[in-house]
C-alpha positions as CSV (number, residue, x, y, z in Angstrom):
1,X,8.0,10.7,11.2
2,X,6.7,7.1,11.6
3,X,3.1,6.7,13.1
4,X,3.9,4.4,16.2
5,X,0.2,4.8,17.7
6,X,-0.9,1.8,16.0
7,X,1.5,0.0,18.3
8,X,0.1,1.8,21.7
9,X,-1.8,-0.6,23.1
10,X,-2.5,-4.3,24.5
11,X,-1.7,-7.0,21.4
12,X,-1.6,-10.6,21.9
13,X,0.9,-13.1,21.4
14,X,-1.4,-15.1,18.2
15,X,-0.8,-19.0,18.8
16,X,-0.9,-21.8,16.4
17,X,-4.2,-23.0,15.1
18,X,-4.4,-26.9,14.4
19,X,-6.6,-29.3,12.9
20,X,-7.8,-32.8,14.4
21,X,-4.9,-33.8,12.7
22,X,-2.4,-31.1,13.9
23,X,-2.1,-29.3,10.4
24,X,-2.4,-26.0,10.4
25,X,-6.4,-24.7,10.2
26,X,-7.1,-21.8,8.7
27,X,-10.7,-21.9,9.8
28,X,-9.4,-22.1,12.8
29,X,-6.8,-19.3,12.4
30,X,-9.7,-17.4,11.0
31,X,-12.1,-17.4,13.5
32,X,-9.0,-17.0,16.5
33,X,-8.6,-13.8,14.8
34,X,-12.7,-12.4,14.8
35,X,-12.6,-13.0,18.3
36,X,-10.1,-11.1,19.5
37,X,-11.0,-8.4,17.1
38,X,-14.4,-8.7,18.7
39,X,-12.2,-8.4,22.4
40,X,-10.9,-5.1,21.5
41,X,-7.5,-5.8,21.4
42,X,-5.1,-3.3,19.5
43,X,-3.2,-5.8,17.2
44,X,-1.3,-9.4,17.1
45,X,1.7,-10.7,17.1
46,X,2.0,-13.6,14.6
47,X,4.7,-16.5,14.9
48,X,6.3,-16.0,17.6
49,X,7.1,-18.0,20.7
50,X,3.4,-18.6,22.0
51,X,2.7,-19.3,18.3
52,X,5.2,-22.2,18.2
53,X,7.2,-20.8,15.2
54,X,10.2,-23.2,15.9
55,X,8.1,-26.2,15.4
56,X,6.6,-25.2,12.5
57,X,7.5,-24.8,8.5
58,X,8.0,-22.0,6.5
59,X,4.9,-23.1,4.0
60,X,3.2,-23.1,7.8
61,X,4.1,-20.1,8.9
62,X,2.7,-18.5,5.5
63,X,-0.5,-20.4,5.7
64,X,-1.4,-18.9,8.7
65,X,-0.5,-15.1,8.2
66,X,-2.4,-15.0,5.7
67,X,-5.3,-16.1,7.2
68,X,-4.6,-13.6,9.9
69,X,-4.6,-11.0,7.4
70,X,-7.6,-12.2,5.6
71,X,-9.5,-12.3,8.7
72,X,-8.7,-9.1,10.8
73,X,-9.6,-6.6,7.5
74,X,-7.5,-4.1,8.3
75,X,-8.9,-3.7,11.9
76,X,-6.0,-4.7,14.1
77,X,-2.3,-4.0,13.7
78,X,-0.4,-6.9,12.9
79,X,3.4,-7.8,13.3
80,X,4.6,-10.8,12.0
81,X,7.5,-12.5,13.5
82,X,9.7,-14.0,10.5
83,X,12.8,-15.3,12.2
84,X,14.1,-18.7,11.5
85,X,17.0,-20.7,11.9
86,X,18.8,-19.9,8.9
87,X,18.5,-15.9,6.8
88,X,17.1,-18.0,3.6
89,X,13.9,-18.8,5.5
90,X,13.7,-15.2,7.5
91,X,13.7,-13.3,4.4
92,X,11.7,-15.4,2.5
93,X,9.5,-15.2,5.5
94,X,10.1,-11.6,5.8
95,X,9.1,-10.1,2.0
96,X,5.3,-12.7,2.3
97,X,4.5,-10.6,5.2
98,X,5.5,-7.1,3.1
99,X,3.3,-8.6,0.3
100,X,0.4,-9.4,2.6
101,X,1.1,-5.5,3.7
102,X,1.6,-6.3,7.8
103,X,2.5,-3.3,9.7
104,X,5.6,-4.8,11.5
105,X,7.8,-7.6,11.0
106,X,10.0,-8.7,13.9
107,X,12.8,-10.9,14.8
108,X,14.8,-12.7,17.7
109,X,18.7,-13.1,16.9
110,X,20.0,-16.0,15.7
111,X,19.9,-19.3,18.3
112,X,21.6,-22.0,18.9
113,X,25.5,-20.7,17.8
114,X,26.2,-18.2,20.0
115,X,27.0,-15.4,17.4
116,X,29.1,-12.3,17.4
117,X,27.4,-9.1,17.8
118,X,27.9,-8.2,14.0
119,X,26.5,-11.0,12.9
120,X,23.5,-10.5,14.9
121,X,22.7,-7.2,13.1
122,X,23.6,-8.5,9.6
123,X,21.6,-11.1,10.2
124,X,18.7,-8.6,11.6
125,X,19.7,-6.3,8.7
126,X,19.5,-8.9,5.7
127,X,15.8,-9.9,7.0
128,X,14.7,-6.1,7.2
129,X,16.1,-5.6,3.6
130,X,14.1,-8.2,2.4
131,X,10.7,-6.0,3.6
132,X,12.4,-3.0,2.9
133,X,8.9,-0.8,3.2
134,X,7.7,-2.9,6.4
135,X,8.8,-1.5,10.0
136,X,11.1,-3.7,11.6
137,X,11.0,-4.7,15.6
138,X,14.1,-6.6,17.1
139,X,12.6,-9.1,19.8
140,X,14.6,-9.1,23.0
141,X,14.2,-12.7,24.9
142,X,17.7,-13.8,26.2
143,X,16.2,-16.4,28.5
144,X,15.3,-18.4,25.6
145,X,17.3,-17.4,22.9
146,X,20.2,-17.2,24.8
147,X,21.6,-13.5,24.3
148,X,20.7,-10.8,25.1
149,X,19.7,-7.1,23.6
150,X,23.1,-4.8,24.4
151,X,23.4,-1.1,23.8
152,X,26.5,-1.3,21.3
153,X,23.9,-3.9,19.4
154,X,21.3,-1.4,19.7
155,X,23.2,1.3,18.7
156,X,24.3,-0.4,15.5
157,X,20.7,-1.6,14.8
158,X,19.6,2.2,15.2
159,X,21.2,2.9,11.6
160,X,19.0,1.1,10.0
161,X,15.5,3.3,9.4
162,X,13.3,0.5,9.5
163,X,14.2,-0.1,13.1
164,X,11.3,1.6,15.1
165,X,10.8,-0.7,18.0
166,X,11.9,-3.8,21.0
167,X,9.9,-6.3,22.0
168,X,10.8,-6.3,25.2
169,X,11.2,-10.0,27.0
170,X,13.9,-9.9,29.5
171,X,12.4,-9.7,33.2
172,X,14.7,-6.8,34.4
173,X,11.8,-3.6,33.7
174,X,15.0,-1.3,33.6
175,X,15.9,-2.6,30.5
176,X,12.4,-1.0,29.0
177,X,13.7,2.1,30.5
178,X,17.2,1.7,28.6
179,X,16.3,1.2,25.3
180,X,13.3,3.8,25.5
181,X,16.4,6.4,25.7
182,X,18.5,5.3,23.7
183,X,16.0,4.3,20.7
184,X,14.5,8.4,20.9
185,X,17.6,9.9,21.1
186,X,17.8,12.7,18.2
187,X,13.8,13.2,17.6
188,X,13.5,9.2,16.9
189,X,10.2,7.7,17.2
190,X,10.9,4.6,18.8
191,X,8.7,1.8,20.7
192,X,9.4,-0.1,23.0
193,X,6.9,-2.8,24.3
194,X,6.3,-5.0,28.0
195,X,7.0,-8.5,27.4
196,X,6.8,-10.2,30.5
197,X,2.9,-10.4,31.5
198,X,3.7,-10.9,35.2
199,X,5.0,-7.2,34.9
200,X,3.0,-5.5,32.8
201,X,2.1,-2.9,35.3
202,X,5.6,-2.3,36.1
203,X,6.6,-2.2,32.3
204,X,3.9,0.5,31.6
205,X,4.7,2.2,34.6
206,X,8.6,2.2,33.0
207,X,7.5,3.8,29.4
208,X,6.7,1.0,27.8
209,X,4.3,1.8,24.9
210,X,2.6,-0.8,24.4
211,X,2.4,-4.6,25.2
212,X,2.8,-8.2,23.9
213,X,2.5,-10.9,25.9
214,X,1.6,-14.8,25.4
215,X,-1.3,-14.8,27.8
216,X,-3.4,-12.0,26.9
217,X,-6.1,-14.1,24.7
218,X,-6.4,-16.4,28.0
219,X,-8.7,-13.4,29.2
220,X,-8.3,-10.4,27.1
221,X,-10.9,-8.7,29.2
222,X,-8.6,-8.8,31.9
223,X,-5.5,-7.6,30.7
224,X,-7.7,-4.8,28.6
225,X,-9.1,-3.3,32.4
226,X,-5.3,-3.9,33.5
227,X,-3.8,-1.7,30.3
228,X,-6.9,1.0,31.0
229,X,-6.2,1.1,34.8
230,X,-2.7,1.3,34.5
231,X,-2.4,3.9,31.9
232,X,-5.3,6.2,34.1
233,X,-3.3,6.1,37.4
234,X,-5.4,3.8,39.4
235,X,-2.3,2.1,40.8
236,X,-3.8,0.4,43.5
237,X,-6.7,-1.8,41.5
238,X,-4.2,-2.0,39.1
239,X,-1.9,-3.9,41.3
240,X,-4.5,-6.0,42.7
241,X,-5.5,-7.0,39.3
242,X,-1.9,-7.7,38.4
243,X,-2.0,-9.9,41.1
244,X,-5.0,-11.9,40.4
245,X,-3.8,-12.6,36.8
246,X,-0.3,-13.7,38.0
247,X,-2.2,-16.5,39.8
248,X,-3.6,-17.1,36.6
249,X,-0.5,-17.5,34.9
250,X,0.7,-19.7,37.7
251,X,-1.9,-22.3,37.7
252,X,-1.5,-22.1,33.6
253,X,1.9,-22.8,34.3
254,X,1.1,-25.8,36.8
255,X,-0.6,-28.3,33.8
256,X,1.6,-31.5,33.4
257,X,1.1,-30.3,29.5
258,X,2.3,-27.5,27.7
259,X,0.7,-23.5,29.1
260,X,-0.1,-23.1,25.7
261,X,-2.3,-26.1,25.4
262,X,-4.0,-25.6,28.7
263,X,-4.8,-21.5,27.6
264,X,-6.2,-23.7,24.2
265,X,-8.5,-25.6,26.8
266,X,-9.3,-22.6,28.8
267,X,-10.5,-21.1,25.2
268,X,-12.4,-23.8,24.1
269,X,-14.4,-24.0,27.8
270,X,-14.9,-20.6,28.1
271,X,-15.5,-19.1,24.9
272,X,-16.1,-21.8,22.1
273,X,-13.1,-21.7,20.6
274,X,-10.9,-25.1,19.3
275,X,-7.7,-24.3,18.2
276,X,-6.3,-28.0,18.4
277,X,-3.7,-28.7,20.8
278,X,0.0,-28.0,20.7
279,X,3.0,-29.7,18.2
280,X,5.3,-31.7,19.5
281,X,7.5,-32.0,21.5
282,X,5.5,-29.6,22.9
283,X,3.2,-31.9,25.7
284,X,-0.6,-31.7,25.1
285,X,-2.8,-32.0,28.3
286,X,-3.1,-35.0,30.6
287,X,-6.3,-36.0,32.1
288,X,-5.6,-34.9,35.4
289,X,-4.9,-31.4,33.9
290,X,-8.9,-31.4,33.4
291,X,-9.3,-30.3,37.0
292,X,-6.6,-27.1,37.0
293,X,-8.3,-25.9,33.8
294,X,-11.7,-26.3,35.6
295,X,-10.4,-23.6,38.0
296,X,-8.4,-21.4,36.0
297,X,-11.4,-21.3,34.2
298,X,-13.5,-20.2,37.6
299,X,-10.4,-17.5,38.4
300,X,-11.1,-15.7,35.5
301,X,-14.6,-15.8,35.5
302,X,-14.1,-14.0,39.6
303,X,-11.4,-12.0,38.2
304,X,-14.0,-10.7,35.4
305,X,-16.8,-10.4,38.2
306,X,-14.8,-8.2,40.3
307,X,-13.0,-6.2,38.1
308,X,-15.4,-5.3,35.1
């Protein structure tokens, strides 16, 4: 039986570190990775969307798992997601993160060519063989990568032993519910985690086991009393604070430059941390973003007031 505790809990989506010069920093990287292992978080997830994997190399992509690695010292779980445009890269991508001994790798299906269903899990299937002691997580996000996570798909992927878990992105909380079933039918241990943070209540509430999401480093604290509240029952504080982070998320969302470069602000204002801004064509902040982040940065300090 596979130990799938180490994936129970609240693990942020790890976003790119740059330099002044928008090379990756593993100083940066490094000391991104102490404070949330300071925060209490129960792992990362490395290179995915929030970490801007589709702008960046594979020699990038290395550079900063590693420094991940080096820095957490075995004191958070970490997934590595090692999916690129082409199986080459993935697998290439895919045995560095089994060499630097990272507890998951994962991987959304091929985009851009809208593929067949069996070449979705060869594709899926060629990367896991090329970490072939590493678990293996498929990453359900149709909304961006334009398909979607089907139960023949599933059921297919569920041959493969590696398989023990979905990320799972798609706004529709049933689907958490679906492949929850399906994935411990037989005596499987199986995982299934709440993508969307605007739901992360509901996904919990659903089975979900544990939770990534691309806004949890924005205020760790928060989403740490959210996880805690929600797994103890206390529905009702639990929705309120659901609520109060949404309008985080919103006014995140309401920067003329990219959400990950205004959480990158919010980091550096509130806690110290410069992590560089955001590649292109990603937008970087405008100057009259300076205001929203002045009061995101005030919601989460009331959030924090009232809830902790």
């Amino acid at each position: 039986m596979k130990d799938i505790t180490k994936y129970q809990g609240l693990i942020p989506a790890f976003y790119a570190c740059y330099d002044d010069e928008g090379q990756i920093s593993p100083e940066r990287v490094q000391a991104y990775t102490r404070f949330l292992v300071k925060k209490g978080v129960k792992g990362v997830y490395v290179g995915g969307s929030s970490g801007e994997c589709i702008y960046q190399s594979v020699a990038d992509r290395k550079l900063l798992l590693e420094n991940v690695v080096a820095a957490a010292e075995g004191k958070l779980t970490i997934i590595a997601h090692v999916a690129c445009n082409n199986t080459a890269d993935s697998q290439e991508l895919a045995r560095h993160a089994e060499s630097l001994g990272v507890d998951a790798i994962a991987s959304i299906p091929p985009i851009y060519f809208r593929l067949p269903e069996h070449a979705i899990a060869k594709y899926w299937n060629d990367i896991s063989a090329a970490a072939p002691n590493t678990d293996f997580i498929i990453y359900n996000i149709p909304q961006l990568a334009g398909v979607a996570l089907t139960m023949p798909l599933l059921h297919e992927m569920l041959k493969n032993p590696n398989v023990i878990g979905v990320k799972n992105s798609s706004m529709p909380v049933q689907d958490i519910q679906m492949f929850k079933y399906e994935g411990t039918q037989g005596g499987r241990e199986f995982v299934v985690f709440n993508g969307p943070d605007e739901q992360l209540i509901s996904g919990l509430m659903m089975g979900a086991d544990g939770a990534i999401g691309g806004t949890y480093s924005s205020c760790p604290e928060l989403y740490l009393k959210l996880y805690e509240l929600a797994k103890s029952g206390d529905a009702e504080t639990a929705r309120a604070l659901q609520y109060d982070i949404n309008n985080i998320i919103y006014a995140l969302c309401s920067c003329k430059g990219n959400m990950y470069a205004a959480i990158k602000a919010v980091l550096k204002k509130r806690e110290g941390l410069e992590l560089g801004g955001v590649r292109a064509p990603l937008v970087n902040l405008v100057p009259e973003d300076d205001a929203i982040i002045d009061k995101i940065c005030g919601m989460i300090d009331a959030a924090v007031a009232k809830y902790l």
